[in-house]
C-alpha positions in Angstrom: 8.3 21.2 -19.2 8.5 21.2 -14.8 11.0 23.4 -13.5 14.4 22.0 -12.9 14.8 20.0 -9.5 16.9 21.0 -7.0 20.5 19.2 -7.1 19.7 16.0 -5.0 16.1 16.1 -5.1 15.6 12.7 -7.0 17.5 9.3 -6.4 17.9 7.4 -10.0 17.6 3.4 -9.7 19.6 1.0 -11.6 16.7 0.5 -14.8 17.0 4.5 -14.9 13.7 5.7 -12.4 13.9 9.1 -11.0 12.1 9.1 -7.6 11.7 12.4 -5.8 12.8 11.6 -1.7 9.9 13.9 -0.6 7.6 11.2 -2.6 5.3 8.4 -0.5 5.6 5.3 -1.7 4.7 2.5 0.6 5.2 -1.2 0.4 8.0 -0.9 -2.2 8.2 -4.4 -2.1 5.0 -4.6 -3.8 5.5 -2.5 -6.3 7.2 -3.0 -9.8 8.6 0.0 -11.8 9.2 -0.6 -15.2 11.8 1.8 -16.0 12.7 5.4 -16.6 9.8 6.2 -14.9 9.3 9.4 -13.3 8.1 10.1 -9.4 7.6 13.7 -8.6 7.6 15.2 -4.9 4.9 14.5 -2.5 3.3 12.0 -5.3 1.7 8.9 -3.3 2.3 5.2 -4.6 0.0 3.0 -1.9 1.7 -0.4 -2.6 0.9 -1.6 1.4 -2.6 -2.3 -0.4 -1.9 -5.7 -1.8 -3.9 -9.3 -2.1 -3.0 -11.5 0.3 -3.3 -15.3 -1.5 -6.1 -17.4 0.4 -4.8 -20.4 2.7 -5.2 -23.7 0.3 -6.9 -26.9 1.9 -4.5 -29.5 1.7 -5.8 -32.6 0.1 -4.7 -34.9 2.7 -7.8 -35.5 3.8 -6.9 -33.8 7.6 -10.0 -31.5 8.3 -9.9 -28.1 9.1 -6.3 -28.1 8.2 -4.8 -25.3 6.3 -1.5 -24.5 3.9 -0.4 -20.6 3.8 1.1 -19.4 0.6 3.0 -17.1 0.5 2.5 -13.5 0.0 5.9 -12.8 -1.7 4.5 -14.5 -5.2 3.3 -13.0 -7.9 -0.2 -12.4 -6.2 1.0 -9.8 -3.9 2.1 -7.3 -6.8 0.1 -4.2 -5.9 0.8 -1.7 -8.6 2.9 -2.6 -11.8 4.0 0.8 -13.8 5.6 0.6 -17.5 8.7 2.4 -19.0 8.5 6.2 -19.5 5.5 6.7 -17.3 5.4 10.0 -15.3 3.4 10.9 -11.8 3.1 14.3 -11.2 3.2 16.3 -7.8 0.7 15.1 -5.3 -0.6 12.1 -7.2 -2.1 9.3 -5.8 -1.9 5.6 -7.3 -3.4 3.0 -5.6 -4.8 -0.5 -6.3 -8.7 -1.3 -6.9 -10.5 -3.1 -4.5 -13.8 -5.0 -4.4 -16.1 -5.9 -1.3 -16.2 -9.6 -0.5 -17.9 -11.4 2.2 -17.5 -8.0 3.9 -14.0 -7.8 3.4 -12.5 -5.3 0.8 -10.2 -7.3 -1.2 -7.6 -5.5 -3.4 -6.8 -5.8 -7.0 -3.1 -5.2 -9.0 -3.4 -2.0 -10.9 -1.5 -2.1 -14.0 -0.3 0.8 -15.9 1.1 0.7 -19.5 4.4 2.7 -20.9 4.3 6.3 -21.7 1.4 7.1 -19.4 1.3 10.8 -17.8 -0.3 11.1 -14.7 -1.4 14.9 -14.1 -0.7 16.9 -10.6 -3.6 15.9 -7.5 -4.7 13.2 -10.0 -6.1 10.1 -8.1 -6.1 6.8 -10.1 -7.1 3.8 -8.6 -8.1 1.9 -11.8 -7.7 -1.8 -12.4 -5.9 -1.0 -15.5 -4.1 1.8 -17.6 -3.1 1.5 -21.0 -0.1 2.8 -22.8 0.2 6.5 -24.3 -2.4 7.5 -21.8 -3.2 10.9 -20.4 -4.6 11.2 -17.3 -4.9 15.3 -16.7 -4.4 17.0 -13.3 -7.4 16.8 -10.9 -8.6 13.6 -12.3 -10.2 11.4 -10.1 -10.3 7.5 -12.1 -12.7 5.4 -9.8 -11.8 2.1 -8.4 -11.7 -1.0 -11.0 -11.5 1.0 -13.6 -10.5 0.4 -17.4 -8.6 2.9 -19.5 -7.3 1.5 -22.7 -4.3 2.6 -25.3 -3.7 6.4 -26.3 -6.6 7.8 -24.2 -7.2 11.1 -22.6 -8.8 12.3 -19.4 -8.9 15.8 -19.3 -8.0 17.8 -16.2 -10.6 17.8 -13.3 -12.6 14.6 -14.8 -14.3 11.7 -12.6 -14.2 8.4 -14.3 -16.8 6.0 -12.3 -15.6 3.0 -10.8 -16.1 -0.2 -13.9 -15.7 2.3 -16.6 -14.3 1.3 -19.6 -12.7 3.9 -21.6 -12.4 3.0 -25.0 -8.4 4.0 -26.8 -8.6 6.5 -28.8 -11.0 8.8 -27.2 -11.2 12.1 -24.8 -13.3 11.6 -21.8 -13.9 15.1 -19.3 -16.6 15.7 -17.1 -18.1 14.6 -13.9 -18.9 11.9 -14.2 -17.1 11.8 -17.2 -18.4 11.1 -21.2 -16.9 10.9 -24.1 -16.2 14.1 -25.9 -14.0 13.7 -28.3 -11.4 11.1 -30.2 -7.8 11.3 -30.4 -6.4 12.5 -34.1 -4.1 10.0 -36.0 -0.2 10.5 -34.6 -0.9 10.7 -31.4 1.5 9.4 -29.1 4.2 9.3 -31.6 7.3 10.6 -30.4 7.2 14.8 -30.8 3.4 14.8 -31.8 1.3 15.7 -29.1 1.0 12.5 -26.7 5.0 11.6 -27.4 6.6 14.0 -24.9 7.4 10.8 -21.9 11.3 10.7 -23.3 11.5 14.7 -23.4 9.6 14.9 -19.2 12.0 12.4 -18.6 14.9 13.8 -19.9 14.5 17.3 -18.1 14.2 15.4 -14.5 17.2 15.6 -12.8 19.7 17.1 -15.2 
């Protein structure tokens, strides 16, 4: 379990999140936090990256003409994290992004309930499952998949578009498959079911 916070150090939102005021989260706007989710100190959250929609011809038949949506729909949700889902020290979350027409265009990330995100870990997948274990040093590269109750161990590189499948331990750089998770994990007080107990100690 971290060390207990200094008195102050984290403000607690109305659906129970503990954010840490020496965290950097950007575009707040953008981003949607679950609840009881845990930020930690100097952790990075980069919801500023955000699709904007694409003007709309209008069908009026008036050339050239164009209709703005706008960006405060569902489209410009940068990063969506679940319940119970905890970012240690110095993380980084940011959104995927794909080149277009020479333009990078970014992606939601979305992250499941229960996840742990591990100290210096960078994640900029296109989607996290639940029960997930991301381990400190990771590096998850951009569009990435990592399904239900999987583990990256610490200091692993998961190339961009790799799938990982649930149930199984990937390390390395780049990383493989080395292992599967046993039967019970991410049940809560087996191995993978310590989100309510991290969340618990922050802030007491």
């Amino acid at each position: 379990m971290p060390p207990k916070p200094a008195k102050g150090e984290y403000i607690e939102t109305d659906t129970g999140n503990k954010i840490s005021r020496r965290s950097l989260i950007h575009g707040t706007q953008h981003i949607i936090l679950g609840g009881k989710t845990v930020i930690q100190a100097e952790a990075v959250i980069r919801g500023d990256l955000f699709r904007l929609q694409q003007p709309e011809k209008k069908g009026d038949g008036a050339e050239g003409t164009t209709q703005s949506t706008s960006s405060s729909g569902a489209n410009s949700i940068a990063i969506n994290i679940g319940r119970y889902t905890y970012i240690s020290k110095q993380a980084i979350i940011r959104p995927p992004s794909r080149l277009q027409r020479g333009v990078h265009m970014f992606y939601p990330l979305k992250m499941g309930d229960h996840v742990f995100v591990g100290e210096r870990a960078v994640v900029e997948a296109a989607s996290v499952g639940n029960h997930v274990h991301i381990g400190r040093d990771a590096v998850i590269g951009n569009m990435a998949i990592i399904k239900d109750f999987a583990v990256v161990l610490d200091g692993a590189v998961v190339p961009p578009m790799m799938v990982v499948p649930s149930f199984c331990v990937v390390g390395g750089a780049p990383a493989r498959i080395v292992g599967e998770i046993g039967e019970g994990y991410g049940v809560e007080g087996a191995e993978g079911g310590l989100a309510r107990e991290r969340y618990k100690a922050v802030g007491r």
